[in-house]
DRENDRENLO-200005 format. One record per residue (C-alpha): chain; residue number from 0; residue in one letter; z, x, y. Coordinates in steps of 0.2 Angstrom, whole numbers, plus 2048, in hexadecimal, padded with zeros to 3 digits. Layout:
BEGIN
R chain   n res  pz  px  py
R     A NUM   A   Z   X   Y
...
END
This chain:
BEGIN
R chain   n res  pz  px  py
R     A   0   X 800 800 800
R     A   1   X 804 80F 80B
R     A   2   X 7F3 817 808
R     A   3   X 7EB 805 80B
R     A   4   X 7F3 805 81C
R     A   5   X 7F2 818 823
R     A   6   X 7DE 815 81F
R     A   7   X 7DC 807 829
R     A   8   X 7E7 80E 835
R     A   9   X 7D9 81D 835
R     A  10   X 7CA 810 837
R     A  11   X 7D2 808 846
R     A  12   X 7D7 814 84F
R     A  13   X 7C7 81C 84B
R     A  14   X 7BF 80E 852
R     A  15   X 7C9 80E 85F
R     A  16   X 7C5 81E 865
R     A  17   X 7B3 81C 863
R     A  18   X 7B2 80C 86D
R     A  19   X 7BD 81A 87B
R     A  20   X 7AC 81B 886
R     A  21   X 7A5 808 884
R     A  22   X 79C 803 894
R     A  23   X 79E 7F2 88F
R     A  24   X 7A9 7E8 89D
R     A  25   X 7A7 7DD 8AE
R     A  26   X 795 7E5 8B3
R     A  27   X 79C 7E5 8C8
R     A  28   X 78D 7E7 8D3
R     A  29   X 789 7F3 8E1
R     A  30   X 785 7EF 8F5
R     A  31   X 787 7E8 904
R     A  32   X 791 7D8 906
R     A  33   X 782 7D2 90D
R     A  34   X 778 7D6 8FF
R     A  35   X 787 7CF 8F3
R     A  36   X 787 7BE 8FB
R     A  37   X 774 7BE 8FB
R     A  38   X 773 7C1 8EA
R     A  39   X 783 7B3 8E7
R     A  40   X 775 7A8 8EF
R     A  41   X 768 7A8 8E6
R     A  42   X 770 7AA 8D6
R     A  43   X 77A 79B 8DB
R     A  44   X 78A 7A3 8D6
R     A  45   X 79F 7A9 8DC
R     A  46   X 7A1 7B9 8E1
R     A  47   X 7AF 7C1 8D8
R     A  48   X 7B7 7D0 8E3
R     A  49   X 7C3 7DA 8DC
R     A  50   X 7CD 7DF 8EC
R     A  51   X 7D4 7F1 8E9
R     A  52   X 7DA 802 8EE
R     A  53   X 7D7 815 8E9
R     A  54   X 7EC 815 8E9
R     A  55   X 7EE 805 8E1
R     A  56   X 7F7 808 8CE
R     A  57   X 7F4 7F6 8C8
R     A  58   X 7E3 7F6 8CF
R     A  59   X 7DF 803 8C2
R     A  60   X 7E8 7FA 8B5
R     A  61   X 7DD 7EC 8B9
R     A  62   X 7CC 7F7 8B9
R     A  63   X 7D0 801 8A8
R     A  64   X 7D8 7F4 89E
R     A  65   X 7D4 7E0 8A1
R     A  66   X 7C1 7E5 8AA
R     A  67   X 7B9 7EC 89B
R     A  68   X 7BE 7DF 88E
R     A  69   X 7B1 7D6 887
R     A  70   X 7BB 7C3 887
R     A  71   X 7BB 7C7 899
R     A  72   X 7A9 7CF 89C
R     A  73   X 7A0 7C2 894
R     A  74   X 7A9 7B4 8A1
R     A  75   X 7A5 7BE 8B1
R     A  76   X 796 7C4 8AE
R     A  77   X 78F 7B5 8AA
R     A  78   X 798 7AB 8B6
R     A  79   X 799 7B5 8C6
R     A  80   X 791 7C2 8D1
R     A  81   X 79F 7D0 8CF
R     A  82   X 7A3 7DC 8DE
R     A  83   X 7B3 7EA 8DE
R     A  84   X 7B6 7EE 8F0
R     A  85   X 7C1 7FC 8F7
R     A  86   X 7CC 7F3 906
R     A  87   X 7CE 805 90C
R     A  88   X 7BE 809 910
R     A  89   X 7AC 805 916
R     A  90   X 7AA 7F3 919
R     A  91   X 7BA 7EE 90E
R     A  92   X 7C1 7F1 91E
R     A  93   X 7BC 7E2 924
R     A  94   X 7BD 7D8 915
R     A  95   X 7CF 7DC 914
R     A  96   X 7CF 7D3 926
R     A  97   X 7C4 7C6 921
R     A  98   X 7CB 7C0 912
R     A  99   X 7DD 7C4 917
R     A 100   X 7DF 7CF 908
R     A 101   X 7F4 7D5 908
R     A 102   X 7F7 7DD 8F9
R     A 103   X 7EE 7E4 8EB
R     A 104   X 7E4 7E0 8DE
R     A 105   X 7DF 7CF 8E6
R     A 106   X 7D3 7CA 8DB
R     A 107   X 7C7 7BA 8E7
R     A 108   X 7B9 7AE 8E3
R     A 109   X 7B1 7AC 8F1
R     A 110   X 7A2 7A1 8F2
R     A 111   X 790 7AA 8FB
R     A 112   X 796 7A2 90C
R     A 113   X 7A3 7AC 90B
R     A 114   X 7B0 79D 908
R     A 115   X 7C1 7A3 8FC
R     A 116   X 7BF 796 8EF
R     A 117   X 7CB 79E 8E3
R     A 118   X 7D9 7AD 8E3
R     A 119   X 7E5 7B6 8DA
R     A 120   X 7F0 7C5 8DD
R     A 121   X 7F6 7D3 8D0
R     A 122   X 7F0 7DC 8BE
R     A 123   X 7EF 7CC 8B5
R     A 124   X 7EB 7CE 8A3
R     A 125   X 7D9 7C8 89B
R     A 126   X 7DF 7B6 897
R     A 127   X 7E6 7B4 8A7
R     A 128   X 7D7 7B9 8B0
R     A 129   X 7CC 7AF 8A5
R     A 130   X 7D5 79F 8A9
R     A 131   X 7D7 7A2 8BD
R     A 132   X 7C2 7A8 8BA
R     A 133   X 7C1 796 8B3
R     A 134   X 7CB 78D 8C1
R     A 135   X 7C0 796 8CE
R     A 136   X 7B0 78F 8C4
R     A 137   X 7B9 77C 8C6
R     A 138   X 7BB 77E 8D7
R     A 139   X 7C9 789 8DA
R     A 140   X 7DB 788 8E2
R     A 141   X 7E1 77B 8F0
R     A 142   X 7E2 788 8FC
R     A 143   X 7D5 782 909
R     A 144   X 7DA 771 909
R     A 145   X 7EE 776 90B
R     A 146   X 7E6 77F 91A
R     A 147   X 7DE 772 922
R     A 148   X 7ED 767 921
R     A 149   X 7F7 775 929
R     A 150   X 7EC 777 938
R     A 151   X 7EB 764 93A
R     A 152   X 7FE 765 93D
R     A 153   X 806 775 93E
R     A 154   X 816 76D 944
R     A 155   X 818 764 933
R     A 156   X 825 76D 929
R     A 157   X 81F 765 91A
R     A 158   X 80C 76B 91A
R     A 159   X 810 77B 922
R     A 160   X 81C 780 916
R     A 161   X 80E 779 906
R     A 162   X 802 786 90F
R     A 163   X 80D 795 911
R     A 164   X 814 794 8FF
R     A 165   X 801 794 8FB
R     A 166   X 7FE 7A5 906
R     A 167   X 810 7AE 8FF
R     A 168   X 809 7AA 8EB
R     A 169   X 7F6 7B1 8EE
R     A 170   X 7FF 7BF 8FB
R     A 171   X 7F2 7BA 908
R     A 172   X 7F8 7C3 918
R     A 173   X 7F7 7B2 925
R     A 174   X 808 7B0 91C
R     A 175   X 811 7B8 929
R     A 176   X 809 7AC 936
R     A 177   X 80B 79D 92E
R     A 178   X 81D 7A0 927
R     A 179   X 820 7A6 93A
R     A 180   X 81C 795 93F
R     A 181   X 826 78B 932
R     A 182   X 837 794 939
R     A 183   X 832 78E 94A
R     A 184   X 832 77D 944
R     A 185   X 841 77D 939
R     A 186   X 853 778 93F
R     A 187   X 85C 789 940
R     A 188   X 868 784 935
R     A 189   X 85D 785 927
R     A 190   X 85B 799 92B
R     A 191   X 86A 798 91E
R     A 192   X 861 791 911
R     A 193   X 85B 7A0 906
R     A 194   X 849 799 906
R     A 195   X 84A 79A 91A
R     A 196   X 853 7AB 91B
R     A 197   X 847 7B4 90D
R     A 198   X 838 7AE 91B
R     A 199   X 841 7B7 927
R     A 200   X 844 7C7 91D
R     A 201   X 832 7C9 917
R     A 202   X 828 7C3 92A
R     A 203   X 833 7C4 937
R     A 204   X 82E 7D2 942
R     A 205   X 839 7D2 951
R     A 206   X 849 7D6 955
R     A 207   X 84A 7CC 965
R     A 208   X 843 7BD 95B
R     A 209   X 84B 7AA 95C
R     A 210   X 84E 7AC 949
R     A 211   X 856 7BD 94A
R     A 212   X 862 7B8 958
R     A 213   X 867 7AA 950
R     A 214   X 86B 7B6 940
R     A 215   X 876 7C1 94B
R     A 216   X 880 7B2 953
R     A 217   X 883 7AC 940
R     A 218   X 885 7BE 93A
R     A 219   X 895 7B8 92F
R     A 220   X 88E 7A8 926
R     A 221   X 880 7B3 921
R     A 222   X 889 7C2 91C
R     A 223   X 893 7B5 912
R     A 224   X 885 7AD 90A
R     A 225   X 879 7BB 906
R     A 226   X 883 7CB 907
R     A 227   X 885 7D6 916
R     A 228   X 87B 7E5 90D
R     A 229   X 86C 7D8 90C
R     A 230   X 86E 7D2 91D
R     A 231   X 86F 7E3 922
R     A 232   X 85D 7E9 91A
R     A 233   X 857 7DB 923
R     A 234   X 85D 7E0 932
R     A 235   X 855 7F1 92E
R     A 236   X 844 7EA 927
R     A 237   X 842 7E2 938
R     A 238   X 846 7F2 943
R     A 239   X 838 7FA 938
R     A 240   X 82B 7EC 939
R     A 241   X 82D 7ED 94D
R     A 242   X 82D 7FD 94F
R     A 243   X 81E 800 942
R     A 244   X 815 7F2 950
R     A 245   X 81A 7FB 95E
R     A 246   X 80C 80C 955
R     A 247   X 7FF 800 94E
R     A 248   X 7FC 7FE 960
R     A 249   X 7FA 80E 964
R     A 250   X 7EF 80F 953
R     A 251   X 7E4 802 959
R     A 252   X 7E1 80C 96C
R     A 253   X 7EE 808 976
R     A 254   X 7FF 80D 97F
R     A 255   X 80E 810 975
R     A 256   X 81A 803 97D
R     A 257   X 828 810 981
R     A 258   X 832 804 98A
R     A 259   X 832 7F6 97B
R     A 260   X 837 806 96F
R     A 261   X 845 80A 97B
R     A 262   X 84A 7F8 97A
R     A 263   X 84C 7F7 967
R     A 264   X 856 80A 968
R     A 265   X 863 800 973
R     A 266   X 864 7EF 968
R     A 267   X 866 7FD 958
R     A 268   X 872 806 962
R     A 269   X 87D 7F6 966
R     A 270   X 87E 7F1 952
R     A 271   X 884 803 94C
R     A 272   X 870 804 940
R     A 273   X 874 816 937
R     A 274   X 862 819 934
R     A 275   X 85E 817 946
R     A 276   X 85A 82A 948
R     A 277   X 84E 82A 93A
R     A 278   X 844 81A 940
R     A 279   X 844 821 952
R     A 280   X 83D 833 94C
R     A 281   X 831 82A 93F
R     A 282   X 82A 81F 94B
R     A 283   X 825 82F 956
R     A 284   X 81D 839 946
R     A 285   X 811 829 945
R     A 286   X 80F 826 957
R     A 287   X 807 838 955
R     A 288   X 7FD 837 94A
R     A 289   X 7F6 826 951
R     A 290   X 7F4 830 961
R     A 291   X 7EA 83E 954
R     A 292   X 7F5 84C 95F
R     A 293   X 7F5 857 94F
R     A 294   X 7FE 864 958
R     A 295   X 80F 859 95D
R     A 296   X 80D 850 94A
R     A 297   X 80F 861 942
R     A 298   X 81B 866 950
R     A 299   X 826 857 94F
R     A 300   X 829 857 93C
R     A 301   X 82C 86B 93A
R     A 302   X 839 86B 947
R     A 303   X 841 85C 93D
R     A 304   X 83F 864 92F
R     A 305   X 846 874 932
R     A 306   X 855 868 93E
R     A 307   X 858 866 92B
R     A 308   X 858 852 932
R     A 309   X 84D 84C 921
R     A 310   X 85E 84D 914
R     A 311   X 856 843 908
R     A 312   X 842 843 907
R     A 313   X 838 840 8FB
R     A 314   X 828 848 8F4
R     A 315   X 81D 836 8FB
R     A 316   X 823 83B 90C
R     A 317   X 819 84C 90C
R     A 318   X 80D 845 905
R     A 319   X 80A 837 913
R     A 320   X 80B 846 920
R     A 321   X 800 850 91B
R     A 322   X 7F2 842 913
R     A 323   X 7F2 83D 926
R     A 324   X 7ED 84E 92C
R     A 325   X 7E1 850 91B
R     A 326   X 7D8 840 923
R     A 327   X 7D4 845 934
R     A 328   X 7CA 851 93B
R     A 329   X 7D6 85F 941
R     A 330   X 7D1 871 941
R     A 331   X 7E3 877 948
R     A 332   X 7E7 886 93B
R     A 333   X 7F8 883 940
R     A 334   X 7F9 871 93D
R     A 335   X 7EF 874 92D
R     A 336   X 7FA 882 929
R     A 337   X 809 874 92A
R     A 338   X 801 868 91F
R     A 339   X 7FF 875 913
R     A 340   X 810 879 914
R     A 341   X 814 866 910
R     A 342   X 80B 866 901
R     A 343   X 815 874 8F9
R     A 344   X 826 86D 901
R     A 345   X 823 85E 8F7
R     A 346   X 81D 866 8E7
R     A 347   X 82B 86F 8E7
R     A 348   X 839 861 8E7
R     A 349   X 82D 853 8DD
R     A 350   X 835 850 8CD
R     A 351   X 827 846 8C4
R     A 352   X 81B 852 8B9
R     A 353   X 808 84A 8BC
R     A 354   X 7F8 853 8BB
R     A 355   X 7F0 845 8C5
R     A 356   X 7FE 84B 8D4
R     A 357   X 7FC 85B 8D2
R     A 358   X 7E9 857 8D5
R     A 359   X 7EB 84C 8E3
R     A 360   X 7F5 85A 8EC
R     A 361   X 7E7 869 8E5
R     A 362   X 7D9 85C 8EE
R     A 363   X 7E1 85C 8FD
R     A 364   X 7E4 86E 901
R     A 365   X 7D3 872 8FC
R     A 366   X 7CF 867 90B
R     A 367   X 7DA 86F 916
R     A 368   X 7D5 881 90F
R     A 369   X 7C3 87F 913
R     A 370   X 7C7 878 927
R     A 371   X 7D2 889 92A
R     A 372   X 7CE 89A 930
R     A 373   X 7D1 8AA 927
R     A 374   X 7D4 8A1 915
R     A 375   X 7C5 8A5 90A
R     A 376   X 7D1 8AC 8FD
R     A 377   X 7DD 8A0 8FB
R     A 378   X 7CE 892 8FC
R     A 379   X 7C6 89A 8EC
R     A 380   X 7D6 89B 8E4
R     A 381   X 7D9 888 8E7
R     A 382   X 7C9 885 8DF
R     A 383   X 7CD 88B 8D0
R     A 384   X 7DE 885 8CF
R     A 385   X 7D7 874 8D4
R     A 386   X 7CB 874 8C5
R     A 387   X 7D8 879 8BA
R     A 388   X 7E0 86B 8BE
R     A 389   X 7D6 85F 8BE
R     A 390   X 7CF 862 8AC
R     A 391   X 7E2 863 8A7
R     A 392   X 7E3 850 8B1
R     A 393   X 7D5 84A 8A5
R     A 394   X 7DD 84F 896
R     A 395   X 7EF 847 899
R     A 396   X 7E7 839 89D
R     A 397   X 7DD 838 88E
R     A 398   X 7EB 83D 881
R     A 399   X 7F8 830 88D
R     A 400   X 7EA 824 888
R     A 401   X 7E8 827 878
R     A 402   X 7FA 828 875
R     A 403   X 7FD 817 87B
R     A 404   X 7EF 80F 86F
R     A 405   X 7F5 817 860
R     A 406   X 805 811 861
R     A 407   X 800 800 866
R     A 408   X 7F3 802 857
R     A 409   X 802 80A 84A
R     A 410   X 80E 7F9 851
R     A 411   X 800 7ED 84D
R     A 412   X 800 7F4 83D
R     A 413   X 812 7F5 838
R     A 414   X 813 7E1 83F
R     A 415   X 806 7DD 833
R     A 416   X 80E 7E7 824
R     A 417   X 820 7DF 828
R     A 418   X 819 7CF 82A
END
């Protein structure tokens, strides 16, 4: 019996393994939107867009292991016209905006009018996807009609609070608007329910906010109610969000508002907020960077840095500092020098061992090697270092891969044999 079972053990896994490289999967087709929609047109079908990013963990999930099943190619490419969009980068920018994409995978039938007819967020498995592929076919979710009551009477707690819970599920980012509006039409004292003071945590952004004020003159019967460490991360979620406001508009051209910043510094000051220093110095980094003043980004974190101001910081941190420098167009040695330095800093204290991070980081000095002056030697030595690397990457990945099957395979196998 033993024999029996180790030799079909062998078969499928070499089966397995053999089916490794099978192209077979949801055939996603190249262009423009324009040329998507076009094509949606005259073949009188949805658009299916998988919405997703190069970062994104569960996007990959998604891509290597519900996209190439057959169950689940044979539905879509039948059914739709299928398009995998970066929201980074090229025009996903914009279809980030247009379809109000706020987390990732969101996965969107979208008729060739560009109408959402269906949407879902997260690595759902085949099944799942099959059956939300089949609602979509039937005419989708409510969504659009929920809306239309909303805008008909957006003082109606009832048909606002139908279309926001709508917008939370599918983590469509007019959440934040629309739930917003249903805490300006609330009674206050409904702030204490938990539905109403979870609204509050996630979208309120100011501190000088109606709802906030109301929170700070009822500080007690909160604390009492939810627990004065949530209250307090509340408090510090909100300090972040407004200050994190306060650089997008300096991202998106204009002034920083010195004198709004100075204000939140004195409402911090007055509750006693311990990580008022690190928001206040954080909040200068990015107003830097937005600014692209290379020089003052590099000078500012090395002077905290070596202030020894960063006690606890971890490897992402580096990584967000120098990826901002990696990104732009600097040709500072010394500021490319810094990021370098950043790179190492946060090899050094990561505790994690992957290839595909040690790769990451390899990339990026080889980007910042070949801007500088006077570093031929130690850009040919990063080359080979990065090639090294990366052909170690492929093989973790391949025996991580091949790890996880054969032991899904072997349990199958020791079910059956108990069963």
């Amino acid at each position: 019996m033993m024999k029996r079972l180790i030799a079909i053990a062998l078969l499928m896994i070499s089966a397995l393994f053999a089916g490794a490289t099978d192209k077979d999967g949801i055939r996603f087709t190249d262009g423009t939107w324009n040329e998507i929609t076009a094509k949606a047109k005259q073949e009188k079908k949805l658009v299916f867009i998988d919405c997703y990013t190069s970062w994104c963990g569960p996007c990959k999930k998604l891509s290597a292991e519900v996209f190439p099943l057959k169950n689940v190619a044979e539905v879509f490419n039948k059914e739709f016209i299928n398009y995998k969009v970066d929201m980074e980068k090229g025009e996903g920018i914009d279809l980030q905006k247009k379809f109000h994409v706020g987390a990732y995978p969101t996965l969107l039938w979208v008729d060739y009018k560009g109408n959402v007819i269906h949407r879902i967020v997260g690595a759902v498995k085949a099944e799942k996807l099959i059956a939300e592929a089949k609602k979509a076919m039937n005419g989708g979710s409510n969504q659009a009609d929920l809306e239309k009551k909303y805008k008909k009477n957006t003082n109606n707690p009832e048909s606002v609070k139908a279309y926001l819970n709508s917008l939370i599920e599918t983590s469509d980012s007019r959440a934040k608007e629309v739930a917003l509006q249903y805490l300006s039409i609330i009674p206050k004292e409904q702030y204490l329910s938990k539905e109403a003071f979870d609204l509050i945590a996630a979208y309120v952004q100011s501190p000088f906010s109606p709802a906030i004020s109301y929170l700070l003159e009822h500080r007690a019967a909160f604390d009492g109610k939810f627990g004065k460490q949530r209250v307090d991360v509340t408090f510090e979620n909100i300090y972040s969000r407004y200050a994190n406001a306060l650089t997008y508009s300096v991202k998106n051209g204009k002034e920083f508002d010195e004198a709004a910043f100075q204000k939140l510094i004195v409402f911090m000051q007055e509750r006693q907020f311990p990580s008022k220093e690190q928001l206040m110095e954080n909040t200068r980094i990015k107003v830097l960077k937005y600014k692209k003043d290379w020089k003052g980004y590099a000078t500012k974190i090395n002077s905290l840095i070596e202030a020894g101001f960063y006690e606890k910081i971890s490897s992402r941190i580096y990584t967000q500092w120098y990826e901002a420098v990696v990104e732009s167009d600097c040709r500072d040695n010394e500021v490319l020098q810094s990021a370098l330095n950043w790179i190492d800093m946060g090899l050094k204290i990561d505790k994690g061992f992957s290839m595909s991070y040690f790769e990451r980081n390899w990339a990026a000095k080889l980007k910042i090697l070949e801007r500088m002056e006077g570093k031929k030697g130690e850009l040919a030595k990063a080359r080979i270092e990065y090639d090294l690397i990366k052909g170690l990457d492929v093989k973790q990945n391949e025996y991580t891969k091949r790890q996880a099957e054969l032991t899904k395979t072997l349990q199958a196998l020791i079910n059956k044999a108990g069963s």
